[in-house]
C-alpha positions as CSV (number, residue, x, y, z in Angstrom):
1,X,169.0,160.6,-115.3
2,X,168.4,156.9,-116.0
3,X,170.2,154.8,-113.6
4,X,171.1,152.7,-116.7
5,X,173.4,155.4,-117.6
6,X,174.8,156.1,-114.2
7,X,178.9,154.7,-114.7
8,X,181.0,153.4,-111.9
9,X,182.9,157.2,-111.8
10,X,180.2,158.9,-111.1
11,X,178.9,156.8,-108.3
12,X,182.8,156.6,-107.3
13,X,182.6,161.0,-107.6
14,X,179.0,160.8,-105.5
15,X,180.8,158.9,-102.7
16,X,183.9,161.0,-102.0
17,X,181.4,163.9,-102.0
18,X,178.9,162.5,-99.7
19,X,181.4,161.9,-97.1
20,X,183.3,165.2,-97.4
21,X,180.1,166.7,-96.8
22,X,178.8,164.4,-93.9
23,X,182.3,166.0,-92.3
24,X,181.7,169.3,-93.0
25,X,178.0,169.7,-91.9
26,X,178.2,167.6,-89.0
27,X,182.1,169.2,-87.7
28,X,179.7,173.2,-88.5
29,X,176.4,172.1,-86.3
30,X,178.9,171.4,-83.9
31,X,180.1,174.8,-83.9
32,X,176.7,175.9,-83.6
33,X,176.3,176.9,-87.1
34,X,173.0,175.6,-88.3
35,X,171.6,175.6,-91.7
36,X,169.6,178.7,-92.7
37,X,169.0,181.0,-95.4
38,X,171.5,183.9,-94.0
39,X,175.2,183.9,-93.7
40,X,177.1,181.3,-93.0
41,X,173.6,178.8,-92.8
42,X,173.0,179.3,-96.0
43,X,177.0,178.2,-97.1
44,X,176.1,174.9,-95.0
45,X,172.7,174.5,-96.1
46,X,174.0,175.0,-100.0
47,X,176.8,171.9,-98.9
48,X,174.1,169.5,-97.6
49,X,171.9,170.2,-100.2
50,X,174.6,169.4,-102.8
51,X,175.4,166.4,-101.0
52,X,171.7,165.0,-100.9
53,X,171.2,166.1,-104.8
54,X,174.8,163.8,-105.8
55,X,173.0,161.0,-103.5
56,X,169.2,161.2,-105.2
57,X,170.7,161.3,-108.8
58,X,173.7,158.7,-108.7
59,X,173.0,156.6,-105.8
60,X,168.9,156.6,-106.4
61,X,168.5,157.5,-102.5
62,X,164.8,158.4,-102.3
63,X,165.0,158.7,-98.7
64,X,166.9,160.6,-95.9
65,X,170.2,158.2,-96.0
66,X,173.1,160.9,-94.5
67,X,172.6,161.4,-90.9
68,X,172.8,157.3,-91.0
69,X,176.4,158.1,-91.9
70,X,177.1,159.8,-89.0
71,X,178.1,157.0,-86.7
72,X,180.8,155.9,-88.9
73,X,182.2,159.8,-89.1
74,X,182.3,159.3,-85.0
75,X,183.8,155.9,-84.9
76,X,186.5,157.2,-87.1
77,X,186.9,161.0,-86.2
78,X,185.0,160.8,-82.6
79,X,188.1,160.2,-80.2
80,X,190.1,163.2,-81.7
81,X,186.5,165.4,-81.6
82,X,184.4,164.3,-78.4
83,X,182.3,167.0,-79.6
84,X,180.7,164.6,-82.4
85,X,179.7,162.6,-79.6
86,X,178.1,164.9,-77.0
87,X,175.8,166.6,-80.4
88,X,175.2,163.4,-82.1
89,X,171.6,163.7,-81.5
90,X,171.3,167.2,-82.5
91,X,173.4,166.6,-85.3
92,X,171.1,163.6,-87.0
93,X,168.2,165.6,-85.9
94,X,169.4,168.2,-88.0
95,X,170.2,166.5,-91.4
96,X,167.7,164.3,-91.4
97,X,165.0,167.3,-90.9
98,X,167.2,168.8,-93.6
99,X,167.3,166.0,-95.9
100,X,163.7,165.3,-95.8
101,X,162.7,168.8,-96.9
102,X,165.1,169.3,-99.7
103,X,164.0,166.0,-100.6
104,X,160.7,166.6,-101.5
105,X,161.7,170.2,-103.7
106,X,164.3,167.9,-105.1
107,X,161.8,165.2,-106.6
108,X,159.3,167.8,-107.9
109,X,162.4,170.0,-109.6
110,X,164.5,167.2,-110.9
111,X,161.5,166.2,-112.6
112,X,160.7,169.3,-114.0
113,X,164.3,170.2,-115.1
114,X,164.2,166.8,-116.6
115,X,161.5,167.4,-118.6
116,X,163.0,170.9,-119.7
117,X,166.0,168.7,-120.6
118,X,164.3,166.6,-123.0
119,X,162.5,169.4,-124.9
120,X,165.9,171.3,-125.0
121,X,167.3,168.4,-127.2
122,X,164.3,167.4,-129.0
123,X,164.8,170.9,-130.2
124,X,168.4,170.2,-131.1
125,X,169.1,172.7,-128.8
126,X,172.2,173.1,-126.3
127,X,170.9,175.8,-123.7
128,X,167.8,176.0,-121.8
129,X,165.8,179.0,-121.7
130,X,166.5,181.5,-118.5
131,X,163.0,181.6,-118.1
132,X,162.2,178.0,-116.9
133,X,165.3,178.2,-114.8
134,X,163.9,180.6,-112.7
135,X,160.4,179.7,-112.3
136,X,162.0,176.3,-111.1
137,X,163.7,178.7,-108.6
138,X,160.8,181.1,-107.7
139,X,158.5,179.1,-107.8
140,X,159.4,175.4,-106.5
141,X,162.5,176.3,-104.9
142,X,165.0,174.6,-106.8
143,X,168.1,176.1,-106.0
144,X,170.0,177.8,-109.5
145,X,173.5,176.2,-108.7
146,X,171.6,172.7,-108.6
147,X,170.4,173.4,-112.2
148,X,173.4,174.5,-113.4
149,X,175.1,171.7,-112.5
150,X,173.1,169.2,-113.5
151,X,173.0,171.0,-117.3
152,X,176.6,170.9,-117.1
153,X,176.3,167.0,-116.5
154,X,173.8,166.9,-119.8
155,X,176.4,169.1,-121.4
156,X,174.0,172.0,-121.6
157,X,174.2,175.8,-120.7
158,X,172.0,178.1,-119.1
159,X,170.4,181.6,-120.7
160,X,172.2,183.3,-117.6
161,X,170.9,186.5,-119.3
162,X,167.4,185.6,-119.3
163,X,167.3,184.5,-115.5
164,X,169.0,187.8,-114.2
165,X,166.0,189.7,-116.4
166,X,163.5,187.3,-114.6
167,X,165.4,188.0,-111.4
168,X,165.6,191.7,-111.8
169,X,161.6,191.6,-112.9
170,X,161.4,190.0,-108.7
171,X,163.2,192.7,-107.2
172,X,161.0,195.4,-109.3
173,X,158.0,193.9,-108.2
174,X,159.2,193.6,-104.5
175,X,160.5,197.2,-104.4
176,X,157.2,198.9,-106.1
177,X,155.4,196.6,-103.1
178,X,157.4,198.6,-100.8
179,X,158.3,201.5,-102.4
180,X,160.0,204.5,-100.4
181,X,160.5,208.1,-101.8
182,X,163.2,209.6,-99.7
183,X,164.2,213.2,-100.2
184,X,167.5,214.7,-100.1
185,X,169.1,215.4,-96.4
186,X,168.4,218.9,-95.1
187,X,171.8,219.9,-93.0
188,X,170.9,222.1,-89.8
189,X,174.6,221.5,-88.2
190,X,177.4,219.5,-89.3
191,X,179.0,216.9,-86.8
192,X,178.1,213.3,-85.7
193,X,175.2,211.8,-83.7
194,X,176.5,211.0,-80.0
195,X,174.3,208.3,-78.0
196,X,174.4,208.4,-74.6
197,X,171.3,206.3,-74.2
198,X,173.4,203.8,-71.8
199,X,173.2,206.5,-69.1
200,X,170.6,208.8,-69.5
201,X,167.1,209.2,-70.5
202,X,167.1,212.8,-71.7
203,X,169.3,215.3,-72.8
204,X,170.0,218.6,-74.4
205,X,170.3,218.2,-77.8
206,X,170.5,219.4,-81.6
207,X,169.3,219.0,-85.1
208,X,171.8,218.0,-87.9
209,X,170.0,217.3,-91.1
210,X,166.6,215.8,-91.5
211,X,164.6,214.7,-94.6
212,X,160.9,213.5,-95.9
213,X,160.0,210.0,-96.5
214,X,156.7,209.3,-98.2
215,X,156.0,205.6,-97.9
216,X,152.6,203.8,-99.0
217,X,151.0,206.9,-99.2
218,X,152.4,208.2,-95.8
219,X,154.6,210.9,-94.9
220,X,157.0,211.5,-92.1
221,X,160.3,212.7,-91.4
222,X,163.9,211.3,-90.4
223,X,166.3,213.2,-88.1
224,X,169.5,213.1,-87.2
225,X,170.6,214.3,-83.8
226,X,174.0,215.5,-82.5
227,X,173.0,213.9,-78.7
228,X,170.7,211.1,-78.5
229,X,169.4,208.9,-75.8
230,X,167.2,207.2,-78.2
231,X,168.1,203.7,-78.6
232,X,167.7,202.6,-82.3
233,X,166.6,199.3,-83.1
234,X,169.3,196.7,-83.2
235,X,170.1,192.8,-81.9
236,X,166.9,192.1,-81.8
237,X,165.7,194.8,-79.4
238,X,162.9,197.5,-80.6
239,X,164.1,201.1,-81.0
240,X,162.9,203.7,-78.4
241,X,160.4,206.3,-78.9
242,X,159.5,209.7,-77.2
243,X,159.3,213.3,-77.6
244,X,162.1,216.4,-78.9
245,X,160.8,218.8,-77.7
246,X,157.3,219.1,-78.5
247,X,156.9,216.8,-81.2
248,X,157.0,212.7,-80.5
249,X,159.0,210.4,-81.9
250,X,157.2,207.2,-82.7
251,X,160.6,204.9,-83.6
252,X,164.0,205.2,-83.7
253,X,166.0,202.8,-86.5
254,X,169.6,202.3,-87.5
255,X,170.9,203.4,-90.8
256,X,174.2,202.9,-91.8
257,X,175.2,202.5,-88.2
258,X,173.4,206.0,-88.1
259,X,170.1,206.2,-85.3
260,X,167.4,208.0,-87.1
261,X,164.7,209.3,-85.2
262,X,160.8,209.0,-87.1
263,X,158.7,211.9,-86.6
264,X,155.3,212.8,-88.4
265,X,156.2,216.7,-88.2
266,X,158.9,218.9,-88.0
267,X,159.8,221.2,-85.3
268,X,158.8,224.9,-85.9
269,X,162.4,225.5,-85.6
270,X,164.9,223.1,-86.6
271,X,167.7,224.8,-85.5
272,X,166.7,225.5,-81.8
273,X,168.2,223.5,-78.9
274,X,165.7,220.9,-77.8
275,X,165.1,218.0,-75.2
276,X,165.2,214.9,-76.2
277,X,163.7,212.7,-74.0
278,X,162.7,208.6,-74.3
279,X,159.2,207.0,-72.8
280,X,161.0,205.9,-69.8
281,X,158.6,203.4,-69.3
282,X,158.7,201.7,-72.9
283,X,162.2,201.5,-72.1
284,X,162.5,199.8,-68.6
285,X,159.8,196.9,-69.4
286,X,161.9,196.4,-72.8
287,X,165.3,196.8,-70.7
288,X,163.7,193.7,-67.9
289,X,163.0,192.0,-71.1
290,X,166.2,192.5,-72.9
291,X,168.2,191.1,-69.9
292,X,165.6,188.1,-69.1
293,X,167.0,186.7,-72.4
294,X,170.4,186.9,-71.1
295,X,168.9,185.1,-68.4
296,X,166.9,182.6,-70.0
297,X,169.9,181.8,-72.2
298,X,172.1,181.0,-69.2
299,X,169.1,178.9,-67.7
300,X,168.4,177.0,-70.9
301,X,172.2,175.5,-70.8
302,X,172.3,174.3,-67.7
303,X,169.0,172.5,-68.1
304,X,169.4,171.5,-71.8
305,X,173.0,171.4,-72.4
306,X,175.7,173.5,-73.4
307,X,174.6,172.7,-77.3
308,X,172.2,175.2,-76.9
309,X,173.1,178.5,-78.6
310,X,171.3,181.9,-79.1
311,X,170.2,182.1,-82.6
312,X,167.9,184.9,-82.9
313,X,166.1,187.3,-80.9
314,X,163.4,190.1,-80.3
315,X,162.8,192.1,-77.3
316,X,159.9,194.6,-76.8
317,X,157.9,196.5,-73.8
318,X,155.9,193.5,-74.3
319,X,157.3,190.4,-75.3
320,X,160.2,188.8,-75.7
321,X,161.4,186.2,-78.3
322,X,164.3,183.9,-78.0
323,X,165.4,181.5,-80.8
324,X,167.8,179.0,-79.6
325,X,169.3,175.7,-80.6
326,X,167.9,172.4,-79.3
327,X,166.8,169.2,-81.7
328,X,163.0,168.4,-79.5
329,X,160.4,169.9,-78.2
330,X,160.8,170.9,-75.1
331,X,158.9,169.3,-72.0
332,X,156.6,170.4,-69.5
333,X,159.5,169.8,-66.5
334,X,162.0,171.4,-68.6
335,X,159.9,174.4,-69.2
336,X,159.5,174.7,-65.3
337,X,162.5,174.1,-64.9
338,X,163.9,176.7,-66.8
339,X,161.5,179.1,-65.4
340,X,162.8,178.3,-61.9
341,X,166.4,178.7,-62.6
342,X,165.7,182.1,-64.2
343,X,163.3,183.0,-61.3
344,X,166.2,182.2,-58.7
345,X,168.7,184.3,-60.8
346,X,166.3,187.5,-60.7
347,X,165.4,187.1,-57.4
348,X,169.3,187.2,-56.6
349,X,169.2,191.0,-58.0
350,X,172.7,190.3,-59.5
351,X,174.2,194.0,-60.3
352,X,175.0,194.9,-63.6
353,X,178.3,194.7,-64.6
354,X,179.1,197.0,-67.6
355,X,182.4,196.3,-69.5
356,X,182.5,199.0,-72.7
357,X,185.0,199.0,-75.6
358,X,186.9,195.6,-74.4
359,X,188.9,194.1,-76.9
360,X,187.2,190.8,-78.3
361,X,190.3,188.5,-77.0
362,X,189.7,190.0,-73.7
363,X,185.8,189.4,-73.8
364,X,186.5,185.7,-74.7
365,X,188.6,185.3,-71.8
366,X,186.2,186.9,-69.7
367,X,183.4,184.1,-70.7
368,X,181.7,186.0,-72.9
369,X,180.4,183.8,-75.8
370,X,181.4,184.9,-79.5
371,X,178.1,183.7,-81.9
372,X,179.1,181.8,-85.1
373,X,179.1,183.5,-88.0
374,X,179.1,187.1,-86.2
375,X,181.4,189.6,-87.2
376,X,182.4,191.9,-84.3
377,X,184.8,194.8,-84.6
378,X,187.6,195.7,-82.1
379,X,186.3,196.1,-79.4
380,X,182.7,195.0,-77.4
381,X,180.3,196.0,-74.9
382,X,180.4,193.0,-72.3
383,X,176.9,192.6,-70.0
384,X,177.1,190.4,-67.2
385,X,174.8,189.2,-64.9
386,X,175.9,187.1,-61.9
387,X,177.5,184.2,-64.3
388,X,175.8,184.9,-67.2
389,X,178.6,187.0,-69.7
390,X,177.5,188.1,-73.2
391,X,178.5,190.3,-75.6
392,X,175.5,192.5,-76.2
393,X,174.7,195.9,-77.7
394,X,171.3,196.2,-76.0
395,X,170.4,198.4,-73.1
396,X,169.4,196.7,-69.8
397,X,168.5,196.5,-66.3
398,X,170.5,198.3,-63.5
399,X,170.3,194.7,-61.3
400,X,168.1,191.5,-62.3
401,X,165.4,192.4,-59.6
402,X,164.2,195.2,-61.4
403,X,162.9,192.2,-63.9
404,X,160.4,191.2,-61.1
405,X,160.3,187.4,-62.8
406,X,160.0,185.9,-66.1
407,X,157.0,183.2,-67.3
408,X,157.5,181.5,-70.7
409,X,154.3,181.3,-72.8
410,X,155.0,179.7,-75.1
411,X,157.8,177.4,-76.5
412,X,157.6,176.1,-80.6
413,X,160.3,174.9,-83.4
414,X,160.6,177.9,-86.6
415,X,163.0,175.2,-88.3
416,X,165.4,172.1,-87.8
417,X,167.2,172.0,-85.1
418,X,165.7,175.6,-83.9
419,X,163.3,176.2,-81.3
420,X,162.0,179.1,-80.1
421,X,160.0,180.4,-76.8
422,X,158.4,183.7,-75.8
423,X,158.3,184.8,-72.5
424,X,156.8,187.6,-70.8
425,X,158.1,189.8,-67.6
426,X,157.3,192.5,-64.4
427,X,153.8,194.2,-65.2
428,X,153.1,191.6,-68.2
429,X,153.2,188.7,-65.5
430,X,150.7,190.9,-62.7
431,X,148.2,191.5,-66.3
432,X,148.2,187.4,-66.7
433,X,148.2,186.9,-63.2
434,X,144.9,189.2,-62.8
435,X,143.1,187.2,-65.7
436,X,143.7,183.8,-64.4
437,X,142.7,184.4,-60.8
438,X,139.2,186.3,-62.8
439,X,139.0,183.4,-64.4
440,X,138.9,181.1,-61.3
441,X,136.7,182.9,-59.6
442,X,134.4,183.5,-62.3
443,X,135.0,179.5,-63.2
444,X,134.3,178.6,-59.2
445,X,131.1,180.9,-59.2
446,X,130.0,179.0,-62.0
447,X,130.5,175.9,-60.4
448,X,128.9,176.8,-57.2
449,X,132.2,178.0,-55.4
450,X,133.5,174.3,-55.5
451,X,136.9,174.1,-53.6
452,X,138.5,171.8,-55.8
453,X,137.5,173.2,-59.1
454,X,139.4,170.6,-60.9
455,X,137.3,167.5,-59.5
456,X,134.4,169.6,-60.3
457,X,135.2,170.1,-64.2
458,X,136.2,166.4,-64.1
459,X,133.0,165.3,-62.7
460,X,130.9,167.8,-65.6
461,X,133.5,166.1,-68.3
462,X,131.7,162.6,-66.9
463,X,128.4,163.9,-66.7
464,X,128.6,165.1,-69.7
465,X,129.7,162.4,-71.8
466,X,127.2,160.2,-69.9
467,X,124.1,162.8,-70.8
468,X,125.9,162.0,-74.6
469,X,126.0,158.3,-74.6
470,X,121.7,158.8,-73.2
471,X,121.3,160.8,-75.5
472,X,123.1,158.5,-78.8
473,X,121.1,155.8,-77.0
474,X,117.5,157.8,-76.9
475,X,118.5,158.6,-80.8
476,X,119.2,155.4,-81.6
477,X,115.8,154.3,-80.2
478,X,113.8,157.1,-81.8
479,X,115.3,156.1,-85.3
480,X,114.3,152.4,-84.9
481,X,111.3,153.2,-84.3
482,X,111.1,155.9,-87.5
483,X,112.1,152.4,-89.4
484,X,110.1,150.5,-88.3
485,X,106.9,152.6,-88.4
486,X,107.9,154.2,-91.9
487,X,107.9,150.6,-93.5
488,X,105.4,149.5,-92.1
489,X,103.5,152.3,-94.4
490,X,105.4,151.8,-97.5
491,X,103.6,152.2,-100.5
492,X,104.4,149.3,-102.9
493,X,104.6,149.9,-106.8
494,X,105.4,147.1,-109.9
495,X,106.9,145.2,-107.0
496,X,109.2,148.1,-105.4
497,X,108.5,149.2,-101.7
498,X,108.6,152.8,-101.6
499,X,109.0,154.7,-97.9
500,X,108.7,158.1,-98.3
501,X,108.1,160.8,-94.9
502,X,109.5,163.6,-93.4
503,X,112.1,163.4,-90.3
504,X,113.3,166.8,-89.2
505,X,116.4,165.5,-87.4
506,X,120.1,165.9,-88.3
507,X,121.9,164.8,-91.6
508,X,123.8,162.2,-89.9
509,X,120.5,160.7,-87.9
510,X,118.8,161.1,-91.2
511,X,121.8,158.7,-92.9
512,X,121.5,156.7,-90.2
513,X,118.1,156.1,-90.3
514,X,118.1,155.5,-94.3
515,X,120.7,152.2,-93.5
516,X,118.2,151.0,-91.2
517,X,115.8,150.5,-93.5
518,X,117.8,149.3,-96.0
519,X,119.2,146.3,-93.2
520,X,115.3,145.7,-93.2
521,X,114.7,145.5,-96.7
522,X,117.6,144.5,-98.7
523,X,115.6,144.5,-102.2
524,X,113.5,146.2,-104.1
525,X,113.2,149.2,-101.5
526,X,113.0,153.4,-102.6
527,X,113.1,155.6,-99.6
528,X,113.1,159.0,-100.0
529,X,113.2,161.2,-96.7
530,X,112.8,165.0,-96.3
531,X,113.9,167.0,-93.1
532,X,114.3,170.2,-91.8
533,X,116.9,170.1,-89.1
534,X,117.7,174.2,-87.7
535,X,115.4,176.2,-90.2
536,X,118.3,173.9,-93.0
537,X,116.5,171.5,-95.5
538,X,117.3,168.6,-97.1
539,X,116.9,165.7,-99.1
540,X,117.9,161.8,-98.8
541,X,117.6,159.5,-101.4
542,X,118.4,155.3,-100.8
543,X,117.9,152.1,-103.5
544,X,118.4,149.1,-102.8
545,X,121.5,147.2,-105.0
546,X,119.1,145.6,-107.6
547,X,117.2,148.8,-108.5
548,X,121.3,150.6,-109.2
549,X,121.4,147.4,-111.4
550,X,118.3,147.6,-113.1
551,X,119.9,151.5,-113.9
552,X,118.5,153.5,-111.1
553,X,121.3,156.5,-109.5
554,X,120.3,158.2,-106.4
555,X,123.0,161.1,-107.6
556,X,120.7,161.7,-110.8
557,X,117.7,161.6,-109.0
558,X,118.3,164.1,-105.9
559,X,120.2,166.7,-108.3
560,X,117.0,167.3,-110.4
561,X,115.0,167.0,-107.2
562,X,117.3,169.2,-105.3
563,X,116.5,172.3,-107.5
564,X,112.7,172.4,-105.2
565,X,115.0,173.4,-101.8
566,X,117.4,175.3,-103.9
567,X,120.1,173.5,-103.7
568,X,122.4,170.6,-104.7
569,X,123.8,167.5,-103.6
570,X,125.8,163.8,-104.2
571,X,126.8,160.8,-103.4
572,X,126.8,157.2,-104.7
573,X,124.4,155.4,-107.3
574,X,122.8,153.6,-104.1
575,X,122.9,156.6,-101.6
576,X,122.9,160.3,-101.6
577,X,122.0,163.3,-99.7
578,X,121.3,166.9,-101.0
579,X,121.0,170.3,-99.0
580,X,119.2,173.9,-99.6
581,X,118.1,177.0,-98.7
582,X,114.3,176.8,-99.4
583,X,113.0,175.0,-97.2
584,X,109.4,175.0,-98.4
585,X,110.4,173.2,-101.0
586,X,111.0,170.1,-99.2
587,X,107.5,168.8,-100.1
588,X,107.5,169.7,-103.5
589,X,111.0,167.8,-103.6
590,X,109.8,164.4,-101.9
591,X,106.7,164.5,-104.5
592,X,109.1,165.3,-107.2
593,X,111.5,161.9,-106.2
594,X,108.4,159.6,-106.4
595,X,107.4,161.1,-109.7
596,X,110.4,159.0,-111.4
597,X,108.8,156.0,-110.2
């Protein structure tokens, strides 16, 4: 839209909305809601995006302008709401990050649509076609209630038919790319599945109904139990696997709050009793790493600040992943630190303390912190370790010594406002532990069994660059002396020097060498060099500025001569360089140059 056509009510309109949405986004990140592209993130996301489209089309802000607005927001609102003060960094960090990004799909789409636009009524037509709706949605990610709302500002409609068909084309594609044939449910026994995973490891048990899955071209089977210890993958943490009686389970998923258990075979008989029994193992080094989050979580608050929130998870026999709300990277100290306070925590070997079916009120009151945008039902399962209290589905340790200590790895941001780290624990740590102390010893073998291996890699890091400035200096020296030598035995032709030899040194010396000579001889100079540098040849070409004036172009010249070494090159009219695979040709090449002359 032309700002020319912009009236004092829209930019009146643009206002009020800007700052109701300032209020909302800023009041939600308080809460801990963040923009996303799930749930309730997505409802704030869609707000601030709304909010920085009215401020790019009727205010002509270009830039990031909202999170500038937020001082004002807690000079008015900031008294009643000390929250708005204690996040105020998190929350500019937040919309600005944002802002920026939505920015840049905004430019590319508004111009797009705005093209659209103009071929729509050109056409004298009043709706635009479904089809260039949602390729400005698939593919530049401009959001469908953005275009709509700006056609309804042009007084245009949208094929609404013709996007859900585009759409619906998507979701074929996507599900043939992950197609799954399910057969109908075999029922063994009826009843439901009982899990008893929280206190046992193995039990008696039953087959109710199974079925085949065949998925990209594999087969296996789902079953449901009528006991199972098998925990099936939820919050975050991986499902368990196993055996029943003689077959193994490799996974164990949730399906309509249902576990299923993946086999590859069926038993001989389904309707036998069995033993279902877990990998014990798998489960305790994903148990240690289930309840390190907890205690990593608790850890990160009181070094960081209470703004920080879980916001995602995964926990595995190997890994673990926490996702968590903070607005900068996190530093070196506060990583150690971090690790310390968790350390101290496990090495307390706080007890478990197991709180099942507790009304959410009552979990609330007992610390336990409710996520944003969660639904919970009833009642909870409450896990507590020393001070830490959250309400958690998971399976854990029996007491926090059993996690043997934790070591983060690594620590990154997956979006605004979010960072994340991964962390390892027990056996994981001993495995890193034995690879670094190899490492030392292999690195102070190397090194003669220095006892301060770190003065001894500095000293090498010295040496090194000093054997390196030698070595630029020998170079330096050598190619001199190739300049001065080489024109010294220039051939001279209807006035033009012409230095011609073979160097096999490096590209770069080979350049280098090449501006030499032309410092020496500013005019009337040809020099063609030929090297073979690592079994690779090539081919320089240099004139001097009045022989490009009189028509001369090193680029013409080494492509036709480049097809001798088999290959091709560029550059400038004055100066270029070609490369090939035959490097017997070099010669033949070099001969070829001089021929122009």
């Amino acid at each position: 839209m032309n700002s020319k056509e912009i009236t004092p009510e829209q930019v009146n309109i643009a206002m009020r909305v800007i700052a109701d949405h300032v209020r909302t986004i800023a009041f939600s990140i308080t809460d801990g809601q963040l923009p996303s592209n799930a749930k309730a993130g997505y409802v704030i996301r869609r707000i601030l995006r709304r909010a920085v489209r009215y401020g790019y089309t009727f205010l002509g802000q270009r830039q990031a302008f909202m999170y500038k607005l937020l001082p004002a927001l807690i000079d008015s609102m900031g008294v009643a709401y000390p929250e708005l003060t204690a996040q105020k960094t998190l929350i500019e960090k937040v919309i600005k990050e944002e802002e920026e990004s939505f920015l840049r799909t905004l430019e590319t789409g508004i111009k797009l649509l705005d093209r659209v636009i103009d071929d729509t009524k050109a056409a004298g037509k009043t709706e635009i076609s479904g089809v260039d709706a949602f390729t400005l949605y698939d593919t530049y990610g401009f959001p469908l209630d953005l275009t709509e709302l700006i056609l309804r500002e042009q007084n245009l409609t949208l094929n609404n038919a013709e996007f859900d068909a585009e759409m619906q084309k998507q979701k074929a594609r996507a599900r043939n790319a992950a197609a799954v044939e399910t057969g109908d449910w075999v029922v063994v026994n009826e009843g439901d599945t009982q899990f008893v995973g929280y206190d046992t490891f193995e039990t008696f048990t039953k087959i109710l109904r199974y079925r085949k899955v065949k998925q990209k071209n594999e087969e296996f089977y789902q079953i449901v139990l009528s006991k199972t210890p098998f925990y099936a993958e939820m919050g975050g943490q991986v499902g368990d696997s196993g055996t029943l009686g003689e077959i193994k389970i490799f996974d164990t998923k949730k399906e309509n709050n249902l576990p299923i258990h993946l086999t590859e075979k069926l038993p001989a008989d389904v309707t036998a009793v069995f033993t279902a029994k877990i990998d014990v193992k798998k489960r305790r080094a994903t148990e240690a790493n289930h309840s390190a989050t907890h205690i990593l979580h608790e850890a990160l608050r009181e070094v960081l600040g209470t703004h920080v929130e879980q916001k995602g998870s995964f926990v595995s026999p190997d890994v673990l992943r926490f996702d968590f709300s903070h607005f900068q990277k996190m530093t070196k100290e506060e990583i150690r630190a971090v690790e310390r306070l968790a350390n101290q925590k496990i090495r307390a070997n706080y007890a478990l303390d197991e709180h099942r079916e507790v009304p959410v009120k009552e979990a609330k009151e007992m610390g336990a912190m409710a996520l944003f945008g969660e639904k919970y039902g009833e009642t909870v399962r409450v896990i507590k370790f020393g001070s830490s209290v959250e309400l958690c589905g998971g399976t854990h340790v029996r007491s926090t010594g059993e996690i043997g200590m934790v070591r983060i790895v690594s620590e990154s941001s997956i979006a605004a406002g979010i960072r994340r780290i991964e962390a390892i624990t027990g056996e994981a740590i001993e495995k890193l532990l034995d690879t670094m102390q190899d490492f030392m010893a292999n690195a102070k073998e190397f090194l003669h069994n220095s006892p301060d291996l770190t003065e001894a890699l500095r000293k090498i890091v010295e040496e090194n660059a000093d054997l390196k400035k030698r070595v630029e200096t020998f170079a330096a020296q050598k190619i001199a002396e190739l300049s001065e030598k080489n024109l010294a035995r220039a051939e001279e032709k209807d006035g033009i020097k012409i230095v011609k030899f073979k160097a096999d040194i490096p590209a770069e010396q080979v350049k280098m060498l090449a501006f030499q000579l032309r410092n020496r001889q500013s005019d009337n100079l040809f020099v063609v060099i030929g090297s073979v540098f690592e079994g690779k040849p090539s081919l320089t070409v240099l004139l001097s500025d009045d022989l490009v004036a009189k028509g001369m172009n090193a680029v013409q010249i080494i492509r036709e001569a480049a097809k001798e070494i088999q290959g091709g090159g560029g550059g400038q009219a004055f100066f270029a360089q070609a490369g090939g695979k035959n490097a017997d040709g070099v010669e033949k090449a070099m001969e070829r140059v001089s021929s122009i002359l």
